[in-house]
Backbone as ProteinMPNN parsed JSONL, in Angstrom:
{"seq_chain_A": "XXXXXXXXXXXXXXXXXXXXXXXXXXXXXXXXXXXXXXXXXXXXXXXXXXXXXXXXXXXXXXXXXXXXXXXXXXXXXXXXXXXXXXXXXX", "coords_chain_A": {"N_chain_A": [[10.087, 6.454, -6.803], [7.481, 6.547, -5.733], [4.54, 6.613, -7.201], [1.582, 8.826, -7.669], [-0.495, 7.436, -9.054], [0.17, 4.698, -8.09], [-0.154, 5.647, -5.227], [-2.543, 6.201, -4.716], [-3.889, 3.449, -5.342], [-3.302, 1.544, -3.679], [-3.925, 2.927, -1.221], [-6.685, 2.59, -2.014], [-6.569, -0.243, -2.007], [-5.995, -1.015, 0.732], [-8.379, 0.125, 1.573], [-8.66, 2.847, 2.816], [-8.858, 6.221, 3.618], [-7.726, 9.533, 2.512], [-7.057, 10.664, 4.954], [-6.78, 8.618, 6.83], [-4.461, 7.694, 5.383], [-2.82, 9.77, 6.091], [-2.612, 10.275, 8.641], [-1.322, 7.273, 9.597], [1.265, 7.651, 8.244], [2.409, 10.032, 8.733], [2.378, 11.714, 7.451], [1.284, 15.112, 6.178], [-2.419, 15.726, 6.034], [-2.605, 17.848, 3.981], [-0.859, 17.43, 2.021], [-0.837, 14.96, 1.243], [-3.27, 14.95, -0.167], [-2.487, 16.874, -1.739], [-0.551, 15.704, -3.652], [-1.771, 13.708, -4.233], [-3.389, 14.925, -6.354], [-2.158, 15.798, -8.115], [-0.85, 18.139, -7.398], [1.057, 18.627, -5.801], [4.572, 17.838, -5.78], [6.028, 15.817, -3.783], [9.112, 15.746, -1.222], [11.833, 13.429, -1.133], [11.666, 12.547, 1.905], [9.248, 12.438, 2.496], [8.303, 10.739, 0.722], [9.215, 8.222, 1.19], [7.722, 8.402, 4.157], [5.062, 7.538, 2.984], [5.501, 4.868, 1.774], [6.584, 3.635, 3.664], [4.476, 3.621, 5.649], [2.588, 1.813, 3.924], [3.855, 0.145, 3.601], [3.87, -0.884, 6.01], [1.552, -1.901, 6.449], [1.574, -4.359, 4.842], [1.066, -3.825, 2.28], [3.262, -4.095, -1.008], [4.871, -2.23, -3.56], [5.605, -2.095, -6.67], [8.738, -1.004, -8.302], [8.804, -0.255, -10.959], [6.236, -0.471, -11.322], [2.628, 0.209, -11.088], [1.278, -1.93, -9.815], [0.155, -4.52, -7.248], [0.89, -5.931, -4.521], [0.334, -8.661, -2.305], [1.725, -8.797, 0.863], [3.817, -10.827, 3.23], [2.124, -13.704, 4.537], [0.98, -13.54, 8.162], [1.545, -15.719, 11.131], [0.148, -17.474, 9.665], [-0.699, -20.932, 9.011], [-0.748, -22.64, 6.387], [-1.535, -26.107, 5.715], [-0.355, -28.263, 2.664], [-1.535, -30.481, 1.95], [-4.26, -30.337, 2.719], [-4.819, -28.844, 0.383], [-7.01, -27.61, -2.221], [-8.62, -28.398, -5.477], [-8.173, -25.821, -7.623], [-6.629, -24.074, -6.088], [-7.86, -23.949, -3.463], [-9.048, -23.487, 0.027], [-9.981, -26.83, 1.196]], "CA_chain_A": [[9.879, 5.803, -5.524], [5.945, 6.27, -5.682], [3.675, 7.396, -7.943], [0.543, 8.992, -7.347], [-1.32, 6.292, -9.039], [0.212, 3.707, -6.525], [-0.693, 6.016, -3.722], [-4.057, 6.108, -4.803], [-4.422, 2.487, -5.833], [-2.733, 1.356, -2.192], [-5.2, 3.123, -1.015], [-8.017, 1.594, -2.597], [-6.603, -2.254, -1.704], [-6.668, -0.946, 2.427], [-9.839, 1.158, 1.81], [-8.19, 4.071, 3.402], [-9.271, 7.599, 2.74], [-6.557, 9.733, 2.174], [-7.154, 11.151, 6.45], [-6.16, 7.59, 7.072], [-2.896, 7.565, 5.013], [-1.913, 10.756, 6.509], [-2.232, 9.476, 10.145], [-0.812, 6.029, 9.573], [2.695, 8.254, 7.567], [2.752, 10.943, 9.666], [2.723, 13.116, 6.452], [0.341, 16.035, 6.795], [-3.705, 15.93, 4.857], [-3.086, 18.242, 2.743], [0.419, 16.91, 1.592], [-1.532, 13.668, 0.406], [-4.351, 15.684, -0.987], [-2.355, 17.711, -2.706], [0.215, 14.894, -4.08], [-2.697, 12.587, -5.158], [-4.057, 15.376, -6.767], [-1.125, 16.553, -8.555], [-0.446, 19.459, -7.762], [2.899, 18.795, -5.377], [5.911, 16.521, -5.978], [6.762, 15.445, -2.361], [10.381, 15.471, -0.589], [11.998, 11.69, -0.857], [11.15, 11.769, 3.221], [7.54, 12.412, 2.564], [7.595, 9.883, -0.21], [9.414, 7.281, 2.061], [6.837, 7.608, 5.335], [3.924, 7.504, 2.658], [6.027, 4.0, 1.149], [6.697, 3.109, 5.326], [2.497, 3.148, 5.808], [1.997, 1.224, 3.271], [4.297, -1.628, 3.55], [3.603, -1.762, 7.118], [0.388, -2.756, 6.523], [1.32, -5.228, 3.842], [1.328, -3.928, 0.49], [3.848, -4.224, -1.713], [4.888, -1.585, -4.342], [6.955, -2.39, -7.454], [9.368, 0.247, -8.73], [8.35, 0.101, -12.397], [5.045, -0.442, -11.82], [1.525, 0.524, -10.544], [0.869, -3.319, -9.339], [0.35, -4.387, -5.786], [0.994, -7.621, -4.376], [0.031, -8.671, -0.744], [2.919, -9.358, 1.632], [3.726, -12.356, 4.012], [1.34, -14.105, 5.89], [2.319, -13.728, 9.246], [1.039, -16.69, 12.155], [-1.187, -18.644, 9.416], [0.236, -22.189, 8.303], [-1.698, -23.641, 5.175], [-1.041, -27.652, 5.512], [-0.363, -28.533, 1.466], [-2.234, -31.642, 1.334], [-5.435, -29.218, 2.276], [-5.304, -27.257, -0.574], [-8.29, -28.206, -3.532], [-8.363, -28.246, -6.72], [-8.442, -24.406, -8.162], [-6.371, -23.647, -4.661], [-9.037, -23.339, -2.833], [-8.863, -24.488, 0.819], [-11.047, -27.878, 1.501]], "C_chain_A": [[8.422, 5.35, -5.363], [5.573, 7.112, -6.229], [2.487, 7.891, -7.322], [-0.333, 7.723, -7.457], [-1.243, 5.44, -7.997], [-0.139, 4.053, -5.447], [-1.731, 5.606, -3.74], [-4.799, 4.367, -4.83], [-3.566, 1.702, -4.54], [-3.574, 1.72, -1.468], [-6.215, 2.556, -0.738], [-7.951, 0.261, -2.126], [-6.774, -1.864, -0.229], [-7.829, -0.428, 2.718], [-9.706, 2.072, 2.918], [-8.393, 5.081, 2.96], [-7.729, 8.34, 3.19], [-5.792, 10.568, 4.215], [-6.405, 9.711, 6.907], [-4.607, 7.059, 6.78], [-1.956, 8.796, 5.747], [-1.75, 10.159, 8.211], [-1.502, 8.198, 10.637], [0.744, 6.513, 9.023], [3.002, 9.21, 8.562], [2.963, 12.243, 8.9], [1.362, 13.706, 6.242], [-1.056, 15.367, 5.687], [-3.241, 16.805, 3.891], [-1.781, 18.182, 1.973], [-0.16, 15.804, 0.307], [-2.727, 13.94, -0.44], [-3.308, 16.603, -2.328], [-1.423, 16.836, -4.169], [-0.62, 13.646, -5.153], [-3.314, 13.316, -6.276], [-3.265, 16.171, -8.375], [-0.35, 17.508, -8.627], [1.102, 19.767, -6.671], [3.709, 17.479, -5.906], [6.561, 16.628, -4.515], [8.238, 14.923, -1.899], [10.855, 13.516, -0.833], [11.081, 11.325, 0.534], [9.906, 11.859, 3.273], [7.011, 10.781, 2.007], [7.956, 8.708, 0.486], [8.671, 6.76, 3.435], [5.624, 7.306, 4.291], [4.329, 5.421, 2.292], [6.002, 3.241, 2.159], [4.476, 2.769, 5.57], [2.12, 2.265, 4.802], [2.563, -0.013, 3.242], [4.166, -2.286, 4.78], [2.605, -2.32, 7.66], [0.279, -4.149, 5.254], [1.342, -5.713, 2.317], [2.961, -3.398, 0.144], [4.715, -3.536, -2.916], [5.974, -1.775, -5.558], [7.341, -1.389, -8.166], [9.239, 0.875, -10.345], [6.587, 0.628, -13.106], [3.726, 0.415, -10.944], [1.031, -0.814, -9.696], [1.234, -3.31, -7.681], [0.169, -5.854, -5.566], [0.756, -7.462, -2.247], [1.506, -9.034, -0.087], [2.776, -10.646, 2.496], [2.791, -12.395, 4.772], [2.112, -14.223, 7.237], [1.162, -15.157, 10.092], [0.075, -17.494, 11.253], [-0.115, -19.932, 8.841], [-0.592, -22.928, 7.371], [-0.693, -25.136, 5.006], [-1.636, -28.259, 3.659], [-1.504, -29.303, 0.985], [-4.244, -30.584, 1.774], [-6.061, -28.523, 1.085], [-5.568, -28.095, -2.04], [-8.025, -27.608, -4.868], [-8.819, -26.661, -6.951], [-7.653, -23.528, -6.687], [-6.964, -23.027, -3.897], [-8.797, -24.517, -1.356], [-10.015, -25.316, 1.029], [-11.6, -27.412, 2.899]], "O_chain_A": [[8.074, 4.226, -5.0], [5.943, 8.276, -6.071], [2.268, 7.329, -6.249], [-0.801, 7.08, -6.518], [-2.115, 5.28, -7.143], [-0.461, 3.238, -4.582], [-2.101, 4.72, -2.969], [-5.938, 4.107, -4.44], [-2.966, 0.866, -5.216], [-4.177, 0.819, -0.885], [-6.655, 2.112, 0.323], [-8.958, -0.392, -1.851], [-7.786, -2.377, 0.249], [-8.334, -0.441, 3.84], [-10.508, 2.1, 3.851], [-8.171, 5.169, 1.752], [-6.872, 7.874, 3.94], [-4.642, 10.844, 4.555], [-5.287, 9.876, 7.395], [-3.844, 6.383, 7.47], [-0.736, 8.773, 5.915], [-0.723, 9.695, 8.708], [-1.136, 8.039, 11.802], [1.604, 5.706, 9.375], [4.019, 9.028, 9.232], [3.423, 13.326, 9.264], [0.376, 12.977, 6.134], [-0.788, 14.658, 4.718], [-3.533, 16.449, 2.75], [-1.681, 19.092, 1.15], [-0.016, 15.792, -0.916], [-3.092, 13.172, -1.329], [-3.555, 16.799, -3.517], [-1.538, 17.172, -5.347], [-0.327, 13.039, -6.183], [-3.792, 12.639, -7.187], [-3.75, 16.817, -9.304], [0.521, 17.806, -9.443], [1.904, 20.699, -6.722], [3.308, 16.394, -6.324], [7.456, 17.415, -4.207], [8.554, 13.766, -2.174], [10.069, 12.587, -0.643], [10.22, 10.449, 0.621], [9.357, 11.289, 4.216], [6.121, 10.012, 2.368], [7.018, 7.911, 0.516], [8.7, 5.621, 3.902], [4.879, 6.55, 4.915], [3.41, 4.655, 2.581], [5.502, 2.129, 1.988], [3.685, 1.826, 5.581], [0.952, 1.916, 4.969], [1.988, -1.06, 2.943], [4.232, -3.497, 4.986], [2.482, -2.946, 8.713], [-0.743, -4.73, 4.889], [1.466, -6.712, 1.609], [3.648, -2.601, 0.782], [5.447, -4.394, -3.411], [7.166, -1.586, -5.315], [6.469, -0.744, -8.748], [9.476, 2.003, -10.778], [6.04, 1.232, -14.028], [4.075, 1.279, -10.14], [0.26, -0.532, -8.778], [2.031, -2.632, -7.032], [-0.472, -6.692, -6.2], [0.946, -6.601, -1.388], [2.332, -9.605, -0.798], [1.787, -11.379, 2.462], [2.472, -11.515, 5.572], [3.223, -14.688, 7.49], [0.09, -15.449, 9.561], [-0.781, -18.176, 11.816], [1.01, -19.781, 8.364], [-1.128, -23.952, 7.795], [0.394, -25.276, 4.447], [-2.791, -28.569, 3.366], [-2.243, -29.047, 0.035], [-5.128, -30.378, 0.942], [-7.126, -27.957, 0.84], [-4.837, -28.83, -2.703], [-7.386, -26.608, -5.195], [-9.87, -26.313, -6.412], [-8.119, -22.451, -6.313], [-6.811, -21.848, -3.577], [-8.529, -25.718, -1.394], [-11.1, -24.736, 1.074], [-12.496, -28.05, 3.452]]}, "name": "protein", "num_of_chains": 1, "seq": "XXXXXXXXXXXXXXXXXXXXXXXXXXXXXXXXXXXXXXXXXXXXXXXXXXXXXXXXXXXXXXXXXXXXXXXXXXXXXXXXXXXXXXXXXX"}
């Protein structure tokens, strides 16, 4: 469902300390301390609010991998003919 690594590296893309992931999941400090750290293997429902905080800010998690991808833009509209060579907006 989630690896440590991905916790950790989810993490790292919101620049959240691990006090931040526990308040945003609702799953305790020393759950996420201890899980990043290795030393528990967390319940599915732990591993599902830690999976819930993280996609509801955006990221992404793929089931094979460690990779993180951003999620949808929400309210922005990039008009095509805008967008410069190297997609970079003009």
């Amino acid at each position: 469902m989630i690896s440590l690594e991905q916790c950790k590296a989810a993490r790292g893309v919101l620049n959240w300390t691990q006090a931040d992931l526990s308040e945003n999941s609702g799953v305790s400090l020393r759950t996420v301390q201890e899980f990043e750290a290795g030393k528990r293997s967390p319940n599915k429902t732990t591993l599902q609010g830690l999976l819930a905080a993280f996609e509801g800010n955006g990221i992404v998690l793929g089931k094979d991998s460690a990779s993180l991808s951003w999620g949808v833009l929400r309210g922005i509209t990039i008009d095509p003919r805008k967008i410069g060579r190297g997609n970079e907006l003009e």
